[in-house]
C-alpha positions as CSV (number, residue, x, y, z in Angstrom):
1,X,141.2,111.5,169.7
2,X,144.0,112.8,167.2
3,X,143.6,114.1,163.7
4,X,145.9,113.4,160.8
5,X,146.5,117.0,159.7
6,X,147.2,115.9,156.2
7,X,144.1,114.7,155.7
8,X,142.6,118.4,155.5
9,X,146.0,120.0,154.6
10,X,148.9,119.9,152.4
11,X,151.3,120.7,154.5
12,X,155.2,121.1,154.7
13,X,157.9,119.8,151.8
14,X,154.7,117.6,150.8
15,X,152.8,120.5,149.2
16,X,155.8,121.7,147.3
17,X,155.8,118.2,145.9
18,X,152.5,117.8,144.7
19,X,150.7,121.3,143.6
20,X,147.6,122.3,143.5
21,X,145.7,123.3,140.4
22,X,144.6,126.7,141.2
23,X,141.5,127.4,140.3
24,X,141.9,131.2,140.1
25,X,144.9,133.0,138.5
26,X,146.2,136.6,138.3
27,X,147.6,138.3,135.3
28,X,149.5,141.7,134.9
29,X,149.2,144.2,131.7
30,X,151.1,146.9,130.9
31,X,149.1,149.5,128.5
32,X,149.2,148.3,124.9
33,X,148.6,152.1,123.9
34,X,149.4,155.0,126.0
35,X,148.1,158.6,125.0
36,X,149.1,161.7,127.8
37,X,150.7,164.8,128.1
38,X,147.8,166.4,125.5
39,X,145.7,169.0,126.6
40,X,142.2,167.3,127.9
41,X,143.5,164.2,126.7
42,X,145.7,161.3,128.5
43,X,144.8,157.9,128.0
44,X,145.6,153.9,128.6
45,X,144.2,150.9,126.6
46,X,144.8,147.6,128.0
47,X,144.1,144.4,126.2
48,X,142.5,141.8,128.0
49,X,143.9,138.4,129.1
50,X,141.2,135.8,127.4
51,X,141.4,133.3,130.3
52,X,138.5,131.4,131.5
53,X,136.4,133.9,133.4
54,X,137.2,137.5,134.5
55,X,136.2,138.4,137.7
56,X,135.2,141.7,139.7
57,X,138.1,141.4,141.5
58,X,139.9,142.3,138.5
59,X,141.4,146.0,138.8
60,X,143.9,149.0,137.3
61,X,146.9,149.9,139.8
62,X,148.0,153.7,139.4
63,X,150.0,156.0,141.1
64,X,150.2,159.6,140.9
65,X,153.9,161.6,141.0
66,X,154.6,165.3,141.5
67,X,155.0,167.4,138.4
68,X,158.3,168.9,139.1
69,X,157.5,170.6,142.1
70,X,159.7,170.9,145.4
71,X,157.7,169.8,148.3
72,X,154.0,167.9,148.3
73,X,150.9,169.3,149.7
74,X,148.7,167.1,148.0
75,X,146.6,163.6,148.8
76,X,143.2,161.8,147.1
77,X,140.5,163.2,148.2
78,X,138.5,161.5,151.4
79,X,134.9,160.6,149.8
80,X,136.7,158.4,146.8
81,X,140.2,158.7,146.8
82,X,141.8,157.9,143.3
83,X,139.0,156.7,142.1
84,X,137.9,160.6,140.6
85,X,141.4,160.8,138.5
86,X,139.1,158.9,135.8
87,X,137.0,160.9,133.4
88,X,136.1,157.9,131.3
89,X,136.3,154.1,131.3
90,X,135.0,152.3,128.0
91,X,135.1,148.2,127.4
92,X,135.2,147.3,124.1
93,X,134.5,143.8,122.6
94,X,135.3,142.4,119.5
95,X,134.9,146.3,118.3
96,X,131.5,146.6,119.9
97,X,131.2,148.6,122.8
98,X,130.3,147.0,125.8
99,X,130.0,150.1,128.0
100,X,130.9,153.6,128.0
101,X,130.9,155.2,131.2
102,X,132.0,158.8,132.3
103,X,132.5,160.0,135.4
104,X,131.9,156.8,136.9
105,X,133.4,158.0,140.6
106,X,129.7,159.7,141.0
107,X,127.9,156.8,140.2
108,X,130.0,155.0,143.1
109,X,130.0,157.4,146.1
110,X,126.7,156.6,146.6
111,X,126.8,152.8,146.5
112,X,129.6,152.9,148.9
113,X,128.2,154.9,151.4
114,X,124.4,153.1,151.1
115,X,126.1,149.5,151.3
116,X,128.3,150.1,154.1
117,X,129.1,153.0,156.7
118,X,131.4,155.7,156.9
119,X,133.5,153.3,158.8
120,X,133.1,150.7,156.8
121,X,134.0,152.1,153.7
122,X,137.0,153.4,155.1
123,X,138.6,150.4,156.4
124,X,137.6,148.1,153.0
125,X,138.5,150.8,150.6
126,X,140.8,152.6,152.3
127,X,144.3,150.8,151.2
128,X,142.2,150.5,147.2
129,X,141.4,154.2,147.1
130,X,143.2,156.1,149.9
131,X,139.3,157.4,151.0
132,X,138.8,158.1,154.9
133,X,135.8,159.9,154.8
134,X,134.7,159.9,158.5
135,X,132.9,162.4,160.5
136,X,132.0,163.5,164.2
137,X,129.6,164.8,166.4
138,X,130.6,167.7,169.2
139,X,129.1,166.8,172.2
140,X,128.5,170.0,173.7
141,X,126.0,171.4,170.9
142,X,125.8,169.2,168.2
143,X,127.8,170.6,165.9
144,X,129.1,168.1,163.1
145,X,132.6,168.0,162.0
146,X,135.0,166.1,160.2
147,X,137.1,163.7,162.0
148,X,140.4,164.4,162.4
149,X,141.3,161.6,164.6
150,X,140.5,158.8,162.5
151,X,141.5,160.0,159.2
152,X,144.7,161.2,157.5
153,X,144.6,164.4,159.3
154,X,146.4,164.1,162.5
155,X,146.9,167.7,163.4
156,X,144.6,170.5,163.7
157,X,142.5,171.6,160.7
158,X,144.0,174.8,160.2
159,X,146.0,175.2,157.7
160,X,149.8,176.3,158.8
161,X,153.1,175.5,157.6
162,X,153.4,172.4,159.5
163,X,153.3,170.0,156.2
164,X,153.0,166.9,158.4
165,X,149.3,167.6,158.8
166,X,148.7,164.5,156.8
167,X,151.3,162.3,156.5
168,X,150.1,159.2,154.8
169,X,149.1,158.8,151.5
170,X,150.7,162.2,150.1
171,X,152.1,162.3,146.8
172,X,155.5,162.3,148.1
173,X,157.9,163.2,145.1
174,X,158.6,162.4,141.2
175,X,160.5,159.1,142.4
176,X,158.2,156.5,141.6
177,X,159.3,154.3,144.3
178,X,158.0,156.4,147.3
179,X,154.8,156.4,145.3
180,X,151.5,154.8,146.9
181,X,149.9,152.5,144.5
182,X,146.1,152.1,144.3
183,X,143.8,149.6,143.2
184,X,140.7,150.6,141.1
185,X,138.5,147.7,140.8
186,X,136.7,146.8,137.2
187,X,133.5,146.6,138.7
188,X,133.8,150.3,139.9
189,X,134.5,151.7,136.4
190,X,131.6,150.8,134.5
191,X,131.8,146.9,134.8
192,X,129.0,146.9,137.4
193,X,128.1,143.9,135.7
194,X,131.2,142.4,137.1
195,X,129.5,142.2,140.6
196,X,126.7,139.9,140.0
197,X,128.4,137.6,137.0
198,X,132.4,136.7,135.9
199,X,132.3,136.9,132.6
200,X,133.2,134.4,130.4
201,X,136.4,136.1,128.1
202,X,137.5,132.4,126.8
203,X,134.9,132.4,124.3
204,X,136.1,135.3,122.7
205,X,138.9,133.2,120.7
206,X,140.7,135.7,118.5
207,X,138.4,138.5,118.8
208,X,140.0,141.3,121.0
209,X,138.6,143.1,124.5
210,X,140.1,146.3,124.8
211,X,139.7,148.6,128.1
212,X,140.5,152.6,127.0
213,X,140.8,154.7,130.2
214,X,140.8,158.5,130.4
215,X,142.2,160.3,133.5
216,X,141.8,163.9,134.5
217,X,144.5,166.2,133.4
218,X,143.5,168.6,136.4
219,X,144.7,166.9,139.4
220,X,141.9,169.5,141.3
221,X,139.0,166.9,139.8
222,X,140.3,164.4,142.9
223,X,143.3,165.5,144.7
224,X,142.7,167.5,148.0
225,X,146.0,170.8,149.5
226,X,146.4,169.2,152.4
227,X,147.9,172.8,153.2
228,X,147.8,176.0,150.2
229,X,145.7,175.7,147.0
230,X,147.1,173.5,144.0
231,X,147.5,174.2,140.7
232,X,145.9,172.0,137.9
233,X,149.2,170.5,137.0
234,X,150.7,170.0,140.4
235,X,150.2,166.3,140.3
236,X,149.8,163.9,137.4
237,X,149.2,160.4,137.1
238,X,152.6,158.0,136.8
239,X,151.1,156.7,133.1
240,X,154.5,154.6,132.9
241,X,153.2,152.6,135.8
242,X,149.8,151.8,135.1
243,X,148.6,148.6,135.0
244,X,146.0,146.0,134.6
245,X,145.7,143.2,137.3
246,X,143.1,140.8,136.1
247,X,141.5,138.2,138.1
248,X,140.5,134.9,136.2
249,X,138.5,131.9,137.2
250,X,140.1,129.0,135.1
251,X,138.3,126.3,133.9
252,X,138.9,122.4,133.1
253,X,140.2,122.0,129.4
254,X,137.3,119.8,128.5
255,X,134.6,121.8,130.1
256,X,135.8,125.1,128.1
257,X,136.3,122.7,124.9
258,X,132.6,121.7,125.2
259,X,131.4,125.4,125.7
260,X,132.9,127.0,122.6
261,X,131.3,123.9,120.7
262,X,128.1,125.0,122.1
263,X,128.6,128.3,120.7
264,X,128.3,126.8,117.1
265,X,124.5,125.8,117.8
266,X,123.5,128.5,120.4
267,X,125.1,132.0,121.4
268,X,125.4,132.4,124.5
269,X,123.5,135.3,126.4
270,X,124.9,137.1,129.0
271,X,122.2,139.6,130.6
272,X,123.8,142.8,132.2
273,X,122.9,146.1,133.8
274,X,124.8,149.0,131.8
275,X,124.8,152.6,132.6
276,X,126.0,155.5,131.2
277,X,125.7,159.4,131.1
278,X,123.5,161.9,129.9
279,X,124.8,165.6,130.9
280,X,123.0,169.0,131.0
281,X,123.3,172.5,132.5
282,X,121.4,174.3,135.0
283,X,121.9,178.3,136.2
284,X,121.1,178.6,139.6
285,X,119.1,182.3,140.6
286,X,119.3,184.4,143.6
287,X,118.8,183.2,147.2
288,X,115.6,182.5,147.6
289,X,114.4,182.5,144.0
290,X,113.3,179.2,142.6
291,X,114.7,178.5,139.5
292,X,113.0,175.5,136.8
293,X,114.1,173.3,134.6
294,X,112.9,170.6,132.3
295,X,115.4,168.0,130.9
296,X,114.5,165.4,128.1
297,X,116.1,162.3,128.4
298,X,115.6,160.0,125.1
299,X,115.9,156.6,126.5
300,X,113.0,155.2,124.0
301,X,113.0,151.8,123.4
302,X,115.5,151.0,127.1
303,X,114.3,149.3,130.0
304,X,115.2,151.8,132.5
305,X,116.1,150.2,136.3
306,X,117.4,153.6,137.7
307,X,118.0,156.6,137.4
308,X,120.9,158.9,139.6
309,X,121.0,163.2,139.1
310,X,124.0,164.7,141.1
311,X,125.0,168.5,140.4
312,X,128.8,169.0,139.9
313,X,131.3,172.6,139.4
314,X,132.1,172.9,135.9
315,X,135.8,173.4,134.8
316,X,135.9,177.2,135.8
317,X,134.7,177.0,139.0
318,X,136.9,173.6,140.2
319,X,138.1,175.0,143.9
320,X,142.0,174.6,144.4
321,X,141.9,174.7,147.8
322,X,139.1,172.1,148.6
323,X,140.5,170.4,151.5
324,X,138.1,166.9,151.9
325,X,136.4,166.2,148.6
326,X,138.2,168.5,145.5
327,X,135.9,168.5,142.5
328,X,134.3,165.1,143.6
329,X,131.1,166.7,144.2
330,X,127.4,166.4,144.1
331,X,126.4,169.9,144.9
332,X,122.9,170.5,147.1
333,X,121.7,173.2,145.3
334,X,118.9,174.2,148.0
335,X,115.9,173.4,148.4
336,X,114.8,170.9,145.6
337,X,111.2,170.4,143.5
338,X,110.6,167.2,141.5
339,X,108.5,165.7,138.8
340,X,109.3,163.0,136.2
341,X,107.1,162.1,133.3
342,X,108.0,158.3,132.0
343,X,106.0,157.0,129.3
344,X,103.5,160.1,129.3
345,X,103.1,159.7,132.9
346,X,103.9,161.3,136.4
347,X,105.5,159.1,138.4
348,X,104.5,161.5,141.9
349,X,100.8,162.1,142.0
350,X,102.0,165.8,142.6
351,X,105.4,167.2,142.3
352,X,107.8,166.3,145.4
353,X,109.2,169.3,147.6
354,X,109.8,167.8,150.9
355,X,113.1,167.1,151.5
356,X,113.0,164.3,153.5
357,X,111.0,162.4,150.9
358,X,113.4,163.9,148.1
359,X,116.1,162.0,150.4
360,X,114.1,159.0,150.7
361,X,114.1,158.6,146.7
362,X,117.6,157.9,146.9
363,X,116.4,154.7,149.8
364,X,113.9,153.5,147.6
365,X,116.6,153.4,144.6
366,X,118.9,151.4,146.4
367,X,116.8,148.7,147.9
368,X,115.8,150.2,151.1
369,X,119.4,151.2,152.0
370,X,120.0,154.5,153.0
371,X,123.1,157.1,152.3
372,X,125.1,156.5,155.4
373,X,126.2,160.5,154.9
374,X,125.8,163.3,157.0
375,X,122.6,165.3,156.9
376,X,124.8,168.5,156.1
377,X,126.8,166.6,153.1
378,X,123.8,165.5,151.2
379,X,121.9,168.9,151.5
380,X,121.7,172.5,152.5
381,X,118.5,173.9,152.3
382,X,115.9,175.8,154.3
383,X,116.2,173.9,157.3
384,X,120.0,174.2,157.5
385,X,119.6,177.3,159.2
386,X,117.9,176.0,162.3
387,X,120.4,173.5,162.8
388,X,123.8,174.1,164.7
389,X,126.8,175.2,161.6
390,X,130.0,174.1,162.9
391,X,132.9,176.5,161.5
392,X,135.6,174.7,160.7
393,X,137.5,174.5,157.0
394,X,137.2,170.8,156.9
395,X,133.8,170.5,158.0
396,X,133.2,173.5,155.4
397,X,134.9,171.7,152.7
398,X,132.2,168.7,152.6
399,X,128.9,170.8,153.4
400,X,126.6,169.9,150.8
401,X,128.5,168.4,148.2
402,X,126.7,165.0,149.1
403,X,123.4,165.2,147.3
404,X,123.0,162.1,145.0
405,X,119.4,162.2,144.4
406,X,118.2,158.6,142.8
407,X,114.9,157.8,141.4
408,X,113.7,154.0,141.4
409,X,111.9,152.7,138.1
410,X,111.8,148.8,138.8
411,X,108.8,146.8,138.9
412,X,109.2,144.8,141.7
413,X,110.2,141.5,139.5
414,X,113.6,139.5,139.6
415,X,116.1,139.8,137.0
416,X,117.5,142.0,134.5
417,X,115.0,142.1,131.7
418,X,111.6,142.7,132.8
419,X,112.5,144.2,136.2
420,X,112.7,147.9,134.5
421,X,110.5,150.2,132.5
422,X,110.6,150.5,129.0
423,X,110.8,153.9,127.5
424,X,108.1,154.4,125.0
425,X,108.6,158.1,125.2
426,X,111.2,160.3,126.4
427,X,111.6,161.1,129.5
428,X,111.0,164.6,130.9
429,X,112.3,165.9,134.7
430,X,110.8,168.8,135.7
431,X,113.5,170.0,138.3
432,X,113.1,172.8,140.5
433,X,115.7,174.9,143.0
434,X,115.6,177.3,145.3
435,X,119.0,178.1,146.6
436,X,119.8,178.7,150.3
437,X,123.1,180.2,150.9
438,X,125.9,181.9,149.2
439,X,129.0,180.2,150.7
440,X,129.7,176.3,151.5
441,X,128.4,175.3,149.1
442,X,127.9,178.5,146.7
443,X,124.2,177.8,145.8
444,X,123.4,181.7,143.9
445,X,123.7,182.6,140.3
446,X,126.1,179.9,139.7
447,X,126.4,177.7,135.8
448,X,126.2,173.7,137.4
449,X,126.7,170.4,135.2
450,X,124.0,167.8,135.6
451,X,124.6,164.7,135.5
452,X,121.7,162.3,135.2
453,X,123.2,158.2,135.2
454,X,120.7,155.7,133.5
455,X,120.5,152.4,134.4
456,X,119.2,150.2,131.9
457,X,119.3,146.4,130.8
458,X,121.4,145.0,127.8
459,X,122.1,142.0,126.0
460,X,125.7,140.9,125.2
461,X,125.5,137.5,122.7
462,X,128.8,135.6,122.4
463,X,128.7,133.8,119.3
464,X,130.9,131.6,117.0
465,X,132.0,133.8,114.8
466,X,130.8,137.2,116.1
467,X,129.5,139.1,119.3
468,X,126.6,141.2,119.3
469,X,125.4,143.8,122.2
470,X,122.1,145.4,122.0
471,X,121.3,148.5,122.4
């Protein structure tokens, strides 16, 4: 039996003779407005290309250059690569802001790593972000380490002046040429919404979507010394090369015709789960002394889905020699305490202090999935000292900087409205600590930012001659 080829295929001068309609495109922006060189302040806006319906494949490509320094000891860090250079990402439509997200790179690390494995991550990630966060086991006593074998580090851990200790992926020089370009995708900046549902941007018309990106003028928040310390102005982002590389499904003419009519007798709805942050402090006591705090968290009137607290160093205490995660951190702050009150009620019959069960929270949270992280990244606490330490600076560098501790609020139904719980009251986290050691991670009479990401449901209207997006 034979097949005719062309019955399945276009193939040869015959496809160049009759072309396909694609039905997805690509489209490249350059920055409409570009703010850097500011103290605390560097920025890109890029206006969206209002073609059929963006995707979450959509993404910004960025590349970082040296700032006039000789020779480069610097690469993204291993738990989320580039992705940390952004401080904020904010969508705006039509004037109306869509979401306003900062420091979304903790809000990711632990959707990468309860998704998919160490592995994993690293090979779909790793030519986006630059991560390689792998780790090993010594045989001989069970001490954990990183893995030097299959990640960037090809050479022993120590440092020494052999600057080929990592050789891919390094900032190379100012020439923007030799740069590596990386690829943050939408959906990993705030657009979460991206991943479930494109969203239609052709009914938008005249009325403008804007993305405004912020990017960490301390190049310590996400780059790692893959040798030395660095300085906080080492390495900068290339702002002349950023770009927006947006991914469109395109519709027929008369289908997209027939939906912006539509709009003139109905608006259409477009459910979405946003989140953004709400920050706070915490002072940490001496080893062994529990310290307390209750946080208030007005979220009245949200339906809240989730809820994620991670610990990280604030601005005076960023480590310039951090060899595996820079300031990318969740710090495990010992061992932990918990109560919430939502609505007037405790959600734990009686406050939770086992650990395991304060790692489970973060399992329920993410639909059963667990953080695929080492048991010495997400936490060091009392029972770190019966378990084998290993000793080496890389291993060092990750120890319990891991602890993303999420709390689950949904009901059980389908959906984005009605899944949550609405927040007659505010909330209130009664949030205890007893810190464990002094070094790897410093845990004792130490100033930490908290960082508590809300999950909650919104409404985003398109209408004829306006959008509206609830609250």
């Amino acid at each position: 039996m034979s097949y005719d080829l062309n019955s399945y295929f276009q193939l040869g001068l015959d496809s160049e003779a009759t072309p396909q309609n694609s039905l997805v495109m690509n489209t490249i922006r350059t920055p409409v407005d570009v703010q850097s060189g500011r103290s605390g302040l560097s920025k890109v806006v890029f206006k969206v290309p209002k073609v059929g319906m963006l995707t979450g494949d959509s993404m910004i490509t960025l590349s970082f250059k040296q700032n006039g320094t000789t020779t480069s000891n610097a690469t993204p860090n291993f738990i989320n690569g580039a992705l940390g250079c952004v401080e904020r990402c904010r969508i705006v439509l039509d004037n109306k802001e869509l979401t306003n997200l900062e420091r979304p790179s903790l809000l990711e690390v632990p959707k990468f790593y309860t998704k998919a494995t160490q592995n994993e991550v690293a090979q779909f990630q790793y030519k986006f972000l630059g991560n390689q966060f792998q780790t090993t086991t010594v045989e001989d006593n069970g001490q954990e380490n990183f893995d030097k074998s299959k990640t960037r580090y090809f050479t022993d851990e120590a440092e020494t002046n052999d600057l080929q200790n990592v050789v891919r992926y390094r900032v190379p020089s100012s020439d923007e040429t030799q740069c590596h370009k990386y690829g943050l995708h939408l959906r990993n900046l705030g657009a979460q919404f991206l991943e479930n549902d494109s969203l239609p941007v052709f009914l938008l018309g005249s009325r403008e979507m804007l993305i405004e990106l912020f990017f960490y003028t301390d190049c310590r928040e996400y780059m790692v010394p893959t040798q030395g310390t660095l300085a906080a102005a080492d390495i900068v982002l290339d702002y002349a090369n950023v770009e927006l590389v947006t991914t469109h499904i395109q519709i027929p003419d008369d289908v997209q015709a027939n939906e912006v009519a539509n709009l003139a007798r109905q608006p259409l709805s477009y459910p979405l789960i946003d989140n953004y942050l709400v920050k706070g402090t915490i002072l940490t006591g001496a080893i062994g002394a529990q310290v307390a705090r209750t946080y208030r968290i007005n979220a009245q009137n949200r339906e809240v889905h989730k809820l994620l607290i991670a610990h990280n160093d604030i601005g005076t205490n960023i480590q310039s020699n951090n060899r595996v995660v820079a300031n990318q951190k969740a710090n495990s702050l010992g061992d932990v305490d918990l109560q919430i009150k939502s609505n007037g009620l405790n959600v734990y019959e009686r406050p939770v202090n086992s650990q395991a069960l304060i790692y489970q929270q973060t399992t329920y949270a993410n639909n059963g999935m667990a953080l695929k992280l080492p048991y010495n990244a997400f936490q060091v606490v009392n029972r770190t000292a019966q378990i084998p330490q290993g000793t080496e600076t890389l291993y060092e560098s990750y120890r319990g900087t891991q602890h993303y501790l999420a709390v689950d609020f949904q009901n059980g139904n389908a959906g984005v409205f009605g899944a949550g719980s609405v927040q007659k009251v505010a909330m209130e986290i009664e949030y205890k600590v007893t810190p464990r050691v002094a070094t790897n991670p410093v845990q004792e009479n130490r100033q930490y930012d908290t960082n508590f990401y809300l999950s909650v449901s919104k409404m985003l209207s398109i209408g004829a001659r306006n959008v509206e997006i609830s609250f």
